[in-house]
N, C-alpha and C positions, 0 to 999 in steps of 0.2 A: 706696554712696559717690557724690558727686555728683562729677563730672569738667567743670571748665570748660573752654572751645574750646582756653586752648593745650595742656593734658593731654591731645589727642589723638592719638594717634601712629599710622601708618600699618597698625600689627598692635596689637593690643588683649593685655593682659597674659596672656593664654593660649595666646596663639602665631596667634589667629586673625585673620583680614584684615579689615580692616575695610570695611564698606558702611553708605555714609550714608541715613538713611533718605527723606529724599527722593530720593535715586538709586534706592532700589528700588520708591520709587513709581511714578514715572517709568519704569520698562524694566517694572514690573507693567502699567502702561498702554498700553503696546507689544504684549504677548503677551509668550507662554511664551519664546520664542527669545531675546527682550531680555533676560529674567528670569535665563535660562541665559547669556548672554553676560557679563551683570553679575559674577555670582558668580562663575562659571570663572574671567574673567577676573582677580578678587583672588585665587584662593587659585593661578594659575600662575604670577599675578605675585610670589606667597612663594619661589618656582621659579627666576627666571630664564626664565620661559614652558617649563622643561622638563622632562618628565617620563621622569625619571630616576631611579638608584636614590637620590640624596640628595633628591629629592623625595617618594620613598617614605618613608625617614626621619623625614621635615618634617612629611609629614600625616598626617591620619587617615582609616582607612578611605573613609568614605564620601566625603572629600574627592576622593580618589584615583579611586571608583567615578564621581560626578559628571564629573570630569575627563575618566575614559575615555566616559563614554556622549555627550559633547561632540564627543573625538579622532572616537566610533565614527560619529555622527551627519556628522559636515562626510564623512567619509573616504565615505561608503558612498551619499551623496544627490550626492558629485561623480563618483565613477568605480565604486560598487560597492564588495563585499568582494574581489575580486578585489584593487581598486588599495590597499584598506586592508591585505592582506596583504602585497603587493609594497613598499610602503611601513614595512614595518617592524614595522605593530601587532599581527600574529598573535598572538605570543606575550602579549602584552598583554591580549588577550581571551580567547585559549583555553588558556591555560597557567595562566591566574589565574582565583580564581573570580568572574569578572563576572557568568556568566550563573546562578550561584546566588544574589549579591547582587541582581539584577533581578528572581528571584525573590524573596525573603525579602521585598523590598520592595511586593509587589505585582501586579508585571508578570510573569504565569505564562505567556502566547501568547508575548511577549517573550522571554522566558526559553530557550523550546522551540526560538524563531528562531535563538537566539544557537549552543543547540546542534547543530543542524542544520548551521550555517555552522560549527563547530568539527568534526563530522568531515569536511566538505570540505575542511575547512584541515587536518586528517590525513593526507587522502586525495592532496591535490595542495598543500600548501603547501611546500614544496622547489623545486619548479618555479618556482612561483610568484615566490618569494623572490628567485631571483635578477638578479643583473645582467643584464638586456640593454638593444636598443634601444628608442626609443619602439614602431617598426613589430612591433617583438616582443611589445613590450607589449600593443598595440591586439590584436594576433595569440590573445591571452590567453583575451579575451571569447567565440572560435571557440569555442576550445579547450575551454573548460570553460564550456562553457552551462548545466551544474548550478547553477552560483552563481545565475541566472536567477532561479529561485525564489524562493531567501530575499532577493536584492535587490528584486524587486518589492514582497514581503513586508513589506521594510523598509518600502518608499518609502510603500507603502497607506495602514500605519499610524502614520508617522513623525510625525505632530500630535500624536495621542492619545498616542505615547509619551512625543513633549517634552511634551507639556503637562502628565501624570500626574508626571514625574519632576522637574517645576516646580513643582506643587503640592506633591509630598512635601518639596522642597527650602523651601520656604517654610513649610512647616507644621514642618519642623524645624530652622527657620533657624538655630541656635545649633550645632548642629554642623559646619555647612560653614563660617561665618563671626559677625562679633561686628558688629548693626548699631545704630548711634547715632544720637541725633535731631538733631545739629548737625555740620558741616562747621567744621575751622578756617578761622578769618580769614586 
C-alpha cells in the first residue's frame, strides 16, 4: 500500500516507532553508537523514555533486549556494574534473560561476561543496592574489586559489541522499528 507524507504517523500501524530512512542514513554514517541511539531512542520514546513494566507490555522482546544492552552500555563505560547495580538495573539484567538473549543472538564471550557479573550481583548486590552516600558509594569500587574484571572486560570489548548488536539490529530492522523513505512535511 502506498502511503503519502501525510499518512504518516509517529508509530506505524503495528505499534512500531518509526525511523525515517534518511535518519538512519545518517546515524549509519556516524557509527554503530549513532545507529543505536537512533533506534533506542524511538522505541523509548513509545515509553515515556521508561522502562517499566508498561513498557514491558508495549514492546517486544528484542525491543526490550536492545533497550537494556543500551541502559547496560551508558551505566557500565560511566561508573561500572557496580554503579549499574546501585542504580537500579540489577534485576533488569540478571533476573531476566539478557544474557541468554545475547547469546541466542550471537555474542557467546558476551554472554559468559553478563554471567560472570550475575553471580557477583548474587554474591554482593544487596549491599550494593542500597541507599547511601556518594563517599559510600565511591567506597564501593574498594570494596568489591571483583567487578574489576568483567568491567574492564566490558570496556575492552565494548565497540565490537556495539557494533555487532548494530548490525544484528539493522539486519533485522523490521523488528525493532518500521523505517520509511519520506519524512512528513
Amino acid at each position: 500500500m502506498f502511503m503519502n507524507q501525510t499518512d504518516i504517523s509517529p508509530t506505524a500501524p503495528d505499534n512500531l516507532p518509526i525511523v525515517y530512512a534518511h535518519e538512519l542514513h545518517e546515524a549509519e554514517s556516524h557509527g554503530p553508537d549513532e545507529v543505536l541511539d537512533l533506534i533506542v531512542g524511538r522505541i523509548s520514546s513509545l515509553c515515556s523514555d521508561r522502562l517499566d513494566a508498561a513498557a514491558l507490555e508495549r514492546l517486544n522482546g528484542m525491543q526490550v533486549t536492545l533497550w537494556a544492552y543500551h541502559i547496560l552500555r551508558e551505566e557500565v563505560m560511566d561508573g561500572g556494574f557496580i554503579q549499574l547495580i546501585h542504580n537500579g538495573y540489577g534485576p533488569l539484567f540478571f533476573c531476566n534473560p539478557f544474557a541468554k538473549a545475547m547469546r541466542l543472538i550471537g555474542l557467546k564471550e558476551f554472554s559468559k561476561l553478563v554471567y560472570k557479573a550475575q553471580k557477583l550481583y548474587e554474591r554482593y548486590g544487596n549491599e550494593i543496592e542500597q541507599p547511601m552516600t556518594d563517599e559510600e558509594f565511591m567506597a564501593l569500587y574498594e570494596r568489591f574489586e571483583a567487578f574489576d574484571e568483567v568491567d574492564d572486560a566490558f570496556i575492552t570489548e565494548e565497540e565490537d559489541i556495539t557494533a555487532f548488536i548494530a548490525d544484528y539490529t539493522l539486519n533485522e530492522l523490521s523488528t525493532f522499528v518500521h523505517c520509511v523513505d519520506a519524512s512528513p512535511l
